[in-house]
C-alpha positions as CSV (number, residue, x, y, z in Angstrom):
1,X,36.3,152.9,257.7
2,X,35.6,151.1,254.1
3,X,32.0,151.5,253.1
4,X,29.7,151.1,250.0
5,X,28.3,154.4,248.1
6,X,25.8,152.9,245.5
7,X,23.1,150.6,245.6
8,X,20.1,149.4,244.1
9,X,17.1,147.1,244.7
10,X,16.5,144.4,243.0
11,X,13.0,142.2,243.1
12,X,11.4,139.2,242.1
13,X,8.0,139.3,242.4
14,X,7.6,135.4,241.4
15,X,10.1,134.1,243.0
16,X,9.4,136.2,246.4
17,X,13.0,137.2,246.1
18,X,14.6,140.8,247.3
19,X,18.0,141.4,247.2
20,X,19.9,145.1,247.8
21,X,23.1,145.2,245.8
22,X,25.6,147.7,246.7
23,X,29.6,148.9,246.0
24,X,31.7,151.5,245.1
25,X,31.4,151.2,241.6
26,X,28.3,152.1,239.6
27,X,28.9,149.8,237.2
28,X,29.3,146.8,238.2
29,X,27.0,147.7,241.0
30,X,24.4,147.7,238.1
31,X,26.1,144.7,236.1
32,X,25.8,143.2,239.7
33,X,21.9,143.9,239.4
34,X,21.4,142.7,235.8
35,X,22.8,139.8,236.5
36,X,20.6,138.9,239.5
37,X,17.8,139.6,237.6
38,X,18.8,137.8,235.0
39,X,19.1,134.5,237.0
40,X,15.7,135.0,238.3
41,X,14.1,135.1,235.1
42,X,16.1,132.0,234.1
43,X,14.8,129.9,237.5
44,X,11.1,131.4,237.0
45,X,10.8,130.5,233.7
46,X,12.3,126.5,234.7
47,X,10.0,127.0,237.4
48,X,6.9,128.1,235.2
49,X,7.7,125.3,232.5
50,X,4.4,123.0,232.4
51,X,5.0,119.1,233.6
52,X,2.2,116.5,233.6
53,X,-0.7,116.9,235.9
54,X,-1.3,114.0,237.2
55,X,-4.4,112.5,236.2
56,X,-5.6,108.6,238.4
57,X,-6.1,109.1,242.0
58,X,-2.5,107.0,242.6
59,X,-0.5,109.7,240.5
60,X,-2.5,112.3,242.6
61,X,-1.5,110.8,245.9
62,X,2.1,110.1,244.4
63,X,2.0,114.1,243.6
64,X,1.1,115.0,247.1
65,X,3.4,113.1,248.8
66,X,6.5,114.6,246.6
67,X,4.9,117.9,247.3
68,X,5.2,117.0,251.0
69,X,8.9,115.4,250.9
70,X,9.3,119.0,249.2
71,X,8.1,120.9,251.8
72,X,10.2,118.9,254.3
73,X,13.4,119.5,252.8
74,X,12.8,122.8,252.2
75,X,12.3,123.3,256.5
76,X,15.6,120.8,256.7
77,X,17.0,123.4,255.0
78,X,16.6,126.4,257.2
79,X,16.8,124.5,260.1
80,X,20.5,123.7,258.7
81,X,21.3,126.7,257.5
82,X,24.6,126.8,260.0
83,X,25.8,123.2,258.9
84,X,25.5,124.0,255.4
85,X,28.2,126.7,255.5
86,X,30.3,124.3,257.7
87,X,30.4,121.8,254.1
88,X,32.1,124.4,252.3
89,X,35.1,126.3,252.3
90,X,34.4,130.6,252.2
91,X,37.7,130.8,251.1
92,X,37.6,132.6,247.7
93,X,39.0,131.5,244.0
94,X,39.8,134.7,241.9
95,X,39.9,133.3,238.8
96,X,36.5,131.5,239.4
97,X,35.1,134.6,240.5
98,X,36.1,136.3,237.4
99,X,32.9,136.7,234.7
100,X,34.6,135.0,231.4
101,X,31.7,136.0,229.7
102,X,32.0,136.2,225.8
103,X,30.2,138.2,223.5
104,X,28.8,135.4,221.0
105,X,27.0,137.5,218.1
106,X,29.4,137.0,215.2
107,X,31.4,140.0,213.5
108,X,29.3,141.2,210.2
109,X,31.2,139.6,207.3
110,X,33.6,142.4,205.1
111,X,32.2,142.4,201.6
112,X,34.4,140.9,199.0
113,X,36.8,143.0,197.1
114,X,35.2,143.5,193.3
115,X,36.3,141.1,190.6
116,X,37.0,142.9,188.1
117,X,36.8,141.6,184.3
118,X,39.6,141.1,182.7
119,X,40.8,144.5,181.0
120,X,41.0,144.4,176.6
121,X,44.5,143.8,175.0
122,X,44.9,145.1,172.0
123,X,46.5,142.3,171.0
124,X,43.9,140.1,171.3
125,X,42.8,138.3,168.3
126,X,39.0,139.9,168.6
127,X,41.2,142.9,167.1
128,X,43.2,141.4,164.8
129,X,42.0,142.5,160.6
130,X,41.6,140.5,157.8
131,X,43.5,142.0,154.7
132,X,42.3,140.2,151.1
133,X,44.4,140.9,148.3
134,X,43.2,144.7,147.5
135,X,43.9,145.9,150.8
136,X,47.5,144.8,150.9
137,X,47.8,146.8,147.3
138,X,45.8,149.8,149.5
139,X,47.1,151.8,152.1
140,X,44.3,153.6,152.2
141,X,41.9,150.4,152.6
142,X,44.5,148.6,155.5
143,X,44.7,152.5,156.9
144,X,40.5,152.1,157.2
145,X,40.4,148.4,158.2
146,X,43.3,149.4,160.9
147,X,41.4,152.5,162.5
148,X,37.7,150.1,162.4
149,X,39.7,147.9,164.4
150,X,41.1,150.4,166.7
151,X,37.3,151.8,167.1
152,X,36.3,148.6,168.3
153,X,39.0,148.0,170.9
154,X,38.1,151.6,172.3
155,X,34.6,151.3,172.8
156,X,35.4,147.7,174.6
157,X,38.2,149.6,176.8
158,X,35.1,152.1,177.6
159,X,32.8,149.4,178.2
160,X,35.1,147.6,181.2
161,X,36.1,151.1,182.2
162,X,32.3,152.0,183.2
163,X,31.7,148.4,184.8
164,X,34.7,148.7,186.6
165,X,33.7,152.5,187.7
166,X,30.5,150.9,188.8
167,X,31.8,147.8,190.5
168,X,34.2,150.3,192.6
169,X,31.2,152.4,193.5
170,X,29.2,149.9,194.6
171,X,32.0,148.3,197.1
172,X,32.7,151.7,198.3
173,X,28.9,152.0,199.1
174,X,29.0,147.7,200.3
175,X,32.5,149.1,202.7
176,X,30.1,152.1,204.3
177,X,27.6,149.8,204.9
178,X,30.0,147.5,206.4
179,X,31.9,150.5,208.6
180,X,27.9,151.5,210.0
181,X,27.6,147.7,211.1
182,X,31.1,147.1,212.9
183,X,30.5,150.3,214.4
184,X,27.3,148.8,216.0
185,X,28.6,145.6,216.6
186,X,31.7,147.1,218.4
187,X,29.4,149.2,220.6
188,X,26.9,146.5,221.0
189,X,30.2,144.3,222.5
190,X,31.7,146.8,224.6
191,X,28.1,147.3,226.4
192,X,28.0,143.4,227.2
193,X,31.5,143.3,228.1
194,X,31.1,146.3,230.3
195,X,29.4,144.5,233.3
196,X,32.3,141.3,233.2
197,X,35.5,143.8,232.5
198,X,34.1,146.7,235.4
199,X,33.8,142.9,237.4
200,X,37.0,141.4,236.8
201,X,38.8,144.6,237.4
202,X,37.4,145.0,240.8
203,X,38.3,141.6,241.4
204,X,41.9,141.8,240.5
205,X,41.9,145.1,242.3
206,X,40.6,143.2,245.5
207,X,43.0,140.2,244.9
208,X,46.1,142.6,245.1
209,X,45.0,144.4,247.7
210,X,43.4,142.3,250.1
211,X,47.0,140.6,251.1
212,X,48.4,144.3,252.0
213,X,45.2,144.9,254.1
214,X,44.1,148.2,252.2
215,X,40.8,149.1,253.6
216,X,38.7,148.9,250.5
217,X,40.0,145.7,249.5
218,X,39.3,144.1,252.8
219,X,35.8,144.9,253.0
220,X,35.1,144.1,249.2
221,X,36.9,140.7,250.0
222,X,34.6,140.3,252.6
223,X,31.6,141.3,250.4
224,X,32.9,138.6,247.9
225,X,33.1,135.8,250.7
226,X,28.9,137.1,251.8
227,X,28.3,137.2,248.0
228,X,29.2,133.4,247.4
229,X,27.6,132.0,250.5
230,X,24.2,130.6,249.1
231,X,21.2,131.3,250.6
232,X,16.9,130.7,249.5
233,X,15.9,133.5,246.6
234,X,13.5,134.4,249.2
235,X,16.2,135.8,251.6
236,X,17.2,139.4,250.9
237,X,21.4,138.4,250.9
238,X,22.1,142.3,251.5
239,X,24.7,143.8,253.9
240,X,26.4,146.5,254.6
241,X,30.8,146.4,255.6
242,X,32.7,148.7,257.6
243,X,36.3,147.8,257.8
244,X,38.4,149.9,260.1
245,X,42.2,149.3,259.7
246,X,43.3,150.9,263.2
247,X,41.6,148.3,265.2
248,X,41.3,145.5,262.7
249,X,37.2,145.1,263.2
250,X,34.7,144.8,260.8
251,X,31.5,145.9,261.2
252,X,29.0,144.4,259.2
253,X,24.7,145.4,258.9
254,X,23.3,142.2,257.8
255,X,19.7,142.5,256.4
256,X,18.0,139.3,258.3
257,X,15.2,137.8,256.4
258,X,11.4,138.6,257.6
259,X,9.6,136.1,259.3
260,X,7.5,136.1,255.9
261,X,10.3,134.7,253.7
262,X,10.0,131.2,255.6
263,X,8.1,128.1,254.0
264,X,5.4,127.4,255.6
265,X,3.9,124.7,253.9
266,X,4.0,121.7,256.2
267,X,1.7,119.3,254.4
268,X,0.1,118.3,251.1
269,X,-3.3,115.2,250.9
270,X,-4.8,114.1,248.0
271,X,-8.6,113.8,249.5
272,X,-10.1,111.2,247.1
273,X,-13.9,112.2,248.0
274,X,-13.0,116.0,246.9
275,X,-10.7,115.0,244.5
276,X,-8.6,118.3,245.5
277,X,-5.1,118.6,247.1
278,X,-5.7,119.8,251.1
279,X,-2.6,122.0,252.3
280,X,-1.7,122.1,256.1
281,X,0.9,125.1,257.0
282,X,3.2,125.2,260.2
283,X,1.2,127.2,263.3
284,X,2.4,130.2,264.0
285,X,4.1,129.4,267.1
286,X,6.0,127.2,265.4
287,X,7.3,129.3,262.5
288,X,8.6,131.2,265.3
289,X,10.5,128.7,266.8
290,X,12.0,127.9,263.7
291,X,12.7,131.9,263.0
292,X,14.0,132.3,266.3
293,X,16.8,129.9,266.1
294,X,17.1,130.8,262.3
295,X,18.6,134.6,263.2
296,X,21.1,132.8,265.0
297,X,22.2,130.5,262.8
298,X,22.4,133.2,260.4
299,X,24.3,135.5,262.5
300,X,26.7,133.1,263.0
301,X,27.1,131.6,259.9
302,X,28.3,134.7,259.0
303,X,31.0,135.3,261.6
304,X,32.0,132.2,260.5
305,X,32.6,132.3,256.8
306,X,34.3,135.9,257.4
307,X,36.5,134.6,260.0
308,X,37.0,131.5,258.0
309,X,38.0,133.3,254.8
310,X,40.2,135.8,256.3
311,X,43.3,134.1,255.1
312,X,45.5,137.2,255.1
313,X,44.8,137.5,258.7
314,X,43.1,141.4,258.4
315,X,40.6,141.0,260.6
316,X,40.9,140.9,264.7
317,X,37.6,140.9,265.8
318,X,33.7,141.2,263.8
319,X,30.5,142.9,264.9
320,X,27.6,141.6,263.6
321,X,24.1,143.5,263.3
322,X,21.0,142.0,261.9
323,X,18.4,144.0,260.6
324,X,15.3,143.3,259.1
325,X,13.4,145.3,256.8
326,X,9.2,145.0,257.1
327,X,6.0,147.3,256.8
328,X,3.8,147.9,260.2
329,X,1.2,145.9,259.1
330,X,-1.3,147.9,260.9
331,X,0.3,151.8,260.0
332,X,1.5,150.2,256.3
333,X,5.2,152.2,257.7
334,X,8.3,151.3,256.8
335,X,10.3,148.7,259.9
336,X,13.9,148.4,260.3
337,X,14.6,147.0,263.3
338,X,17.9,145.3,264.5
339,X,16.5,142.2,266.0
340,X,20.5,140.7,266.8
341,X,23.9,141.9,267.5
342,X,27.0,140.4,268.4
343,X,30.3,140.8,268.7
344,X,34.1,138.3,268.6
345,X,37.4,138.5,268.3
346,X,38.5,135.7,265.4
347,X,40.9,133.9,269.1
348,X,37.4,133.6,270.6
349,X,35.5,131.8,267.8
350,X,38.7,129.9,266.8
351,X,37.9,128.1,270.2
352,X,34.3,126.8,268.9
353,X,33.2,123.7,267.7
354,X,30.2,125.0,265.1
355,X,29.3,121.5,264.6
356,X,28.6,120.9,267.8
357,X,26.8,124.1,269.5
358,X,23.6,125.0,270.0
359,X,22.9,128.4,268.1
360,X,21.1,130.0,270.4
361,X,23.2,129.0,273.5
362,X,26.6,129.7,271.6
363,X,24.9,133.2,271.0
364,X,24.6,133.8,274.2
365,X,28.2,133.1,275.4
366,X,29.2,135.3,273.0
367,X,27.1,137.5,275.4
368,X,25.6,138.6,271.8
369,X,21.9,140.8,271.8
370,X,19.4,139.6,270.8
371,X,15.0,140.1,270.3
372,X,13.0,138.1,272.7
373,X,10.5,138.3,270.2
374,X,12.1,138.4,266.8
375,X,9.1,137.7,264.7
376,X,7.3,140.5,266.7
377,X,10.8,143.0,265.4
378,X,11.2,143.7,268.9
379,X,14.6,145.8,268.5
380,X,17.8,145.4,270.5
381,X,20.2,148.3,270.8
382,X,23.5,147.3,268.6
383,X,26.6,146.8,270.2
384,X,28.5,149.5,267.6
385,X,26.8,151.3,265.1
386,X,28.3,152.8,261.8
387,X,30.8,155.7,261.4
388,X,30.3,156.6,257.9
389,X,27.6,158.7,258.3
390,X,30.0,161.4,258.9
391,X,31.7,162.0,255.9
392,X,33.9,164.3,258.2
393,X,35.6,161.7,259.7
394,X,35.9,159.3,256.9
395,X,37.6,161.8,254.9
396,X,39.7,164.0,257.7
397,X,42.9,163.0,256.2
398,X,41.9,164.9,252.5
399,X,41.0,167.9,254.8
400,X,44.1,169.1,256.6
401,X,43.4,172.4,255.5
402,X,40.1,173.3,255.7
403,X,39.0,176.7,255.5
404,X,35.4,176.8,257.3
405,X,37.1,177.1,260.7
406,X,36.3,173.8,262.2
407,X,39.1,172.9,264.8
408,X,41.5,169.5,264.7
409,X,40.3,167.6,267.9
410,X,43.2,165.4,267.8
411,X,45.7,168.0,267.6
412,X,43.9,171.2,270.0
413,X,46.0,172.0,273.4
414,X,45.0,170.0,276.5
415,X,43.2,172.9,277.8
416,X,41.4,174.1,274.6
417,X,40.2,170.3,274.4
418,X,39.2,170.1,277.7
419,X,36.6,173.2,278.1
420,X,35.1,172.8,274.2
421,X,33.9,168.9,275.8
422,X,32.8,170.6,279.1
423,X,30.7,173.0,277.3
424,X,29.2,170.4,275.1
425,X,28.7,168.4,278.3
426,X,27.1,170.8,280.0
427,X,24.5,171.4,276.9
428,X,23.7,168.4,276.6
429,X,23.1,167.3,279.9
430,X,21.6,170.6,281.8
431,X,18.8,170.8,279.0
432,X,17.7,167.5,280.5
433,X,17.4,169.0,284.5
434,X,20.6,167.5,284.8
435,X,23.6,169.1,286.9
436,X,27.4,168.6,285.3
437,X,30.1,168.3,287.9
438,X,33.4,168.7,286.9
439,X,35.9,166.7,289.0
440,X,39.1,167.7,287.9
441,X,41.0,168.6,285.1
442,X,43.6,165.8,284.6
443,X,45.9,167.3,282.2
444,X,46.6,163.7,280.7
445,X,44.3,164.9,277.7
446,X,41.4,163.6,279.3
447,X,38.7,165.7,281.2
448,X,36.3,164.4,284.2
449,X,32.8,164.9,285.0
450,X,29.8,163.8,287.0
451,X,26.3,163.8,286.0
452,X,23.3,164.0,288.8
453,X,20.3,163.2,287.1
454,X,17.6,164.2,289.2
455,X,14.6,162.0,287.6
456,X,13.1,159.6,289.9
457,X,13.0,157.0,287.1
458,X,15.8,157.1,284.8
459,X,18.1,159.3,287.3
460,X,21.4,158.8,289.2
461,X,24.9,158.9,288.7
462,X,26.5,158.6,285.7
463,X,30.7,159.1,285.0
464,X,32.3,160.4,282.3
465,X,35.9,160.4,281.0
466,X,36.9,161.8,277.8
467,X,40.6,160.6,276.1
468,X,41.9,162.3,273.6
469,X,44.2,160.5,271.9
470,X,45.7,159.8,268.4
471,X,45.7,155.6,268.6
472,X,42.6,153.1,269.6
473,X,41.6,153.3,273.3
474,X,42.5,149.7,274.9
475,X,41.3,147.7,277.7
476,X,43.0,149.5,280.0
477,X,40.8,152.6,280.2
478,X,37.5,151.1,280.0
479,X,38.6,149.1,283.2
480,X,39.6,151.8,284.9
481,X,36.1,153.7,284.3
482,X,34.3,150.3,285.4
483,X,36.6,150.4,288.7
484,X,35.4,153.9,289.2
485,X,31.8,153.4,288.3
486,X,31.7,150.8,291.2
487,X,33.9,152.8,293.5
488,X,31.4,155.2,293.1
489,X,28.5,153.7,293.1
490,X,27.6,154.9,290.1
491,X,24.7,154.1,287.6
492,X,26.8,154.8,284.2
493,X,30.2,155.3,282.7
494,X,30.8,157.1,279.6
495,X,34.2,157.1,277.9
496,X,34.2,159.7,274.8
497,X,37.2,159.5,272.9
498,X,38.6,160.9,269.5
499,X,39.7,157.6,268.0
500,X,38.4,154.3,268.0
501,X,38.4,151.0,270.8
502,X,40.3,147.9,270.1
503,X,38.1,144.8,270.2
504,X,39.5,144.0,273.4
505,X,37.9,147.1,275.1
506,X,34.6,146.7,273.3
507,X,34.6,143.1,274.1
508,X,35.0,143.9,278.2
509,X,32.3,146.8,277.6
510,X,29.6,144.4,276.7
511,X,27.0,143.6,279.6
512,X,28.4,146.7,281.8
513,X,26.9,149.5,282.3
514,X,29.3,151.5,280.1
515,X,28.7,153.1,277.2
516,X,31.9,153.8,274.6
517,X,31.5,157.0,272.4
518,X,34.1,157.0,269.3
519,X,35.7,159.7,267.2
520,X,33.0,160.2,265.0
521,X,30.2,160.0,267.6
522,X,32.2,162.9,269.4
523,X,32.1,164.6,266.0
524,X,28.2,164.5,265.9
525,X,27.3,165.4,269.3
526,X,29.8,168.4,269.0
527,X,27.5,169.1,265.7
528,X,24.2,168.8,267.7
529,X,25.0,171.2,269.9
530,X,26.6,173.9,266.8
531,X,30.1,173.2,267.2
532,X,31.9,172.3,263.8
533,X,35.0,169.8,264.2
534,X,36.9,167.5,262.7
535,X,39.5,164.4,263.2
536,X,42.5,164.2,261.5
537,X,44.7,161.8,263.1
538,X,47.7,162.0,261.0
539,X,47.9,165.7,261.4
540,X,48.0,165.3,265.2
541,X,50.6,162.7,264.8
542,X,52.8,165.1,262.6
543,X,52.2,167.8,265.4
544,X,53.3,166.0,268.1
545,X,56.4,164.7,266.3
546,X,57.3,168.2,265.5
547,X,56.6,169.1,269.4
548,X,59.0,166.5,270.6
549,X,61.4,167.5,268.2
């Protein structure tokens, strides 16, 4: 599985807007954040710029019916939400993802390099002497006249010597000055660039990576394809992606809006005898209508513009689990309640006409979950939940050789496999009054058992299989345990397993009364009940290779 390992929260407390940003890098997770925040300031500010209030009682009715056409579209718009994603292609451009940003403060000017008077030549005529008639008869007159002269061109030489010296010191001092202010200019730059290069670098790492189907790169594809697809500021625009490349499905936790994000304004009249705007706001009943059908649009709007975008064909089949965050308004606690979840396989929703459906009712043939009361956060159970919580299993293959003792479920003998499950069946059933049957073992590296609960409510029979094995579970065996489930007459079936299901078996699971237990989840009841493992499927592969050899 591909998940994120960073976050952070981002508000707008003017614009109403909430939004949780989250990757694998911590920088441009935070350039990510900066920038959000950054457009928000820029709309609030538009937003807050003063206009003309209008001032005769036809500009005040003129206002009120814009403010009402306003309110209108702003309802046509989340009653569209599905259409609007159908106008569009998800598919993504790299290069117009890319953040060409550039740093605009100009580089401080280098000073000049000194000009430096020109240098006394003795030559000069300044220096020449004047010999009258006596000096030319005496040496000793020229010989004075001569060394006058030479005094004279000395104390110039001195003179452009010192303003020289002093023109060189101060451009030495002019060039620190200059080396102090590139050196802040140079860090000032590589702070703004930061944010685009960390950016553009996980793009082009995503771009190459996507078309070989690398894990990462699919789900940060697919985190691109969310990122682009616009929504109001109001909505939170947060997920979280699971990508597992065994059995091509991608799981994604969409936050859902709260019911409180909607517009509710229906209205706006200028009453002339007031002379005062009158607001009238949708009834509550009928913001939930609206809400109601709004999860399902958004639920799947998204299948749609993952499926749509998947142009390197990585992903078989999506689950889809909407969440919404909230406070218990009368304990002030913290909500998160998963109010929809749904699940199909990109040959199922190939076959539908978006254009055409009715959200609600192409939900449902999807045989997707979801709140009869989704205003009310009436929870739903979700049809697969998230592996990453064990880090155990998302890491197994760096941890071949661990030394704390836990055991290699994939790759234990049959029989070993077989009495560790039965012992953690048997403590986690008989601490509930129930009694653990074991049928037989089959020696296909699976294990039987039956459950009697004896509770006169939530009691019965329930069947449990457990497969070890080192691919995805198919169809097959979840048949199978249905057949015996109604063979039995049974209440339940329960298939544990060490890997994964394929789409196709989670797909014929839904609206049975079978529940599918993966790798991971094995992992963590194992945990519960103070048994450390682990799952490392390529080491079981290479042991079985070297068994058969």
């Amino acid at each position: 599985m591909s998940g994120n390992s960073y976050w952070i929260d981002v508000r707008h407390d003017g614009l109403r807007a909430w939004r949780r940003i989250s990757g694998r890098n911590p920088d441009l997770v935070r350039a990510r954040a900066s920038a959000q925040l950054t457009a928000w300031d820029e709309k609030w500010s538009r937003m807050q710029e003063k206009t003309d209030e209008p001032q005769s009682r036809e500009e005040k009715k003129a206002y009120a019916l814009q403010l009402t056409r306003m309110a209108a579209e702003a309802l046509t718009a989340i009653e569209n939400t599905l259409a609007h994603s159908l106008e569009r292609s998800p598919v993504q451009d790299w290069e117009q993802l890319k953040d060409k940003s550039q740093f605009e403060k100009p580089k401080p000017a280098a000073p000049a390099l000194p000009k430096y008077p020109s240098a006394p030549v003795r030559s000069d005529k300044k220096y020449d002497i004047q010999l009258s008639f006596w000096d030319k008869r005496s040496k000793a007159r020229r010989d004075a006249k001569e060394a006058a002269a030479h005094d004279v061109f000395n104390r110039d030489y001195r003179l452009w010597e010192f303003a020289k010296e002093r023109m060189d010191e101060e451009y030495e001092w002019a060039m620190g000055a200059y080396a102090d202010k590139m050196k802040a200019w140079e860090a000032e730059k590589t702070a703004f660039l930061a944010g685009p290069l960390a950016l553009n670098a996980e793009i082009e790492a995503t771009r190459n990576g996507y078309p070989a189907k690398l894990p990462e790169a699919v789900a940060d594809y697919c985190d691109l394809v969310l990122t682009a697809s616009e929504y109001p500021d109001s909505f939170p625009k947060s997920w979280q992606l699971e990508y597992n490349p065994n059995t091509r499905l991608l799981l994604v936790q969409y936050s859902l809006p709260n019911i409180d994000a909607l517009p509710k304004l229906k209205e706006v009249k200028y009453v002339v005898s007031r002379d005062e705007f009158a607001e009238t706001n949708l009834s509550n009943a009928a913001l939930g209508k609206i809400y109601d059908v709004l999860i399902h649009q958004i639920v799947l709007r998204t299948l749609h513009e993952l499926f749509e975008a998947d142009v390197a064909g990585a992903i078989d089949a999506i689950v889809c689990n909407g969440w919404v965050h909230s406070e218990d308004k009368a304990t002030g606690q913290a909500i998160n309640a998963c109010i929809a979840s749904v699940q199909a396989t990109k040959q199922q929703f190939a076959a539908i006409d978006l254009a055409q459906v009715t959200p609600k009712a192409c939900f449902k043939k999807l045989k997707g979950l979801a709140s009869k009361k989704p205003a009310a956060l009436v929870p739903v159970r979700p049809l697969l939940q998230p592996e990453t919580s064990d880090a155990r299993f998302a890491l197994s293959h760096l941890e071949a050789d661990r030394p704390d003792g836990s055991v290699n479920l994939a790759a234990m003998e049959a029989e070993d496999f077989e009495q560790l499950i039965l012992k953690m069946l048997e403590q986690e059933f008989n601490s509930g009054g129930s009694e653990v049957t074991i049928t037989q073992a089959t020696h296909d590296d699976g294990v039987d058992a039956i459950v009697f609960d004896p509770d006169s409510l939530r009691g019965g029979k329930i069947m449990i299989q457990v497969k070890r094995d080192t691919n995805p579970i198919g169809i097959g065996w979840v048949r199978d345990l249905y057949r015996t489930v109604i063979d039995e007459g049974a209440n339940k079936g329960i298939l544990m397993t060490t890997v994964d299901f394929d789409p196709d078996a989670c797909e014929f699971a839904k609206n049975k009364p079978l529940t599918l237990v993966s790798g991971s989840s094995l992992l963590q009841l194992l945990e519960k009940h103070g048994r450390r493992a682990r799952i490392d499927l390529r080491e079981a592969k290479r042991a079985l290779q070297d068994a058969a050899k």
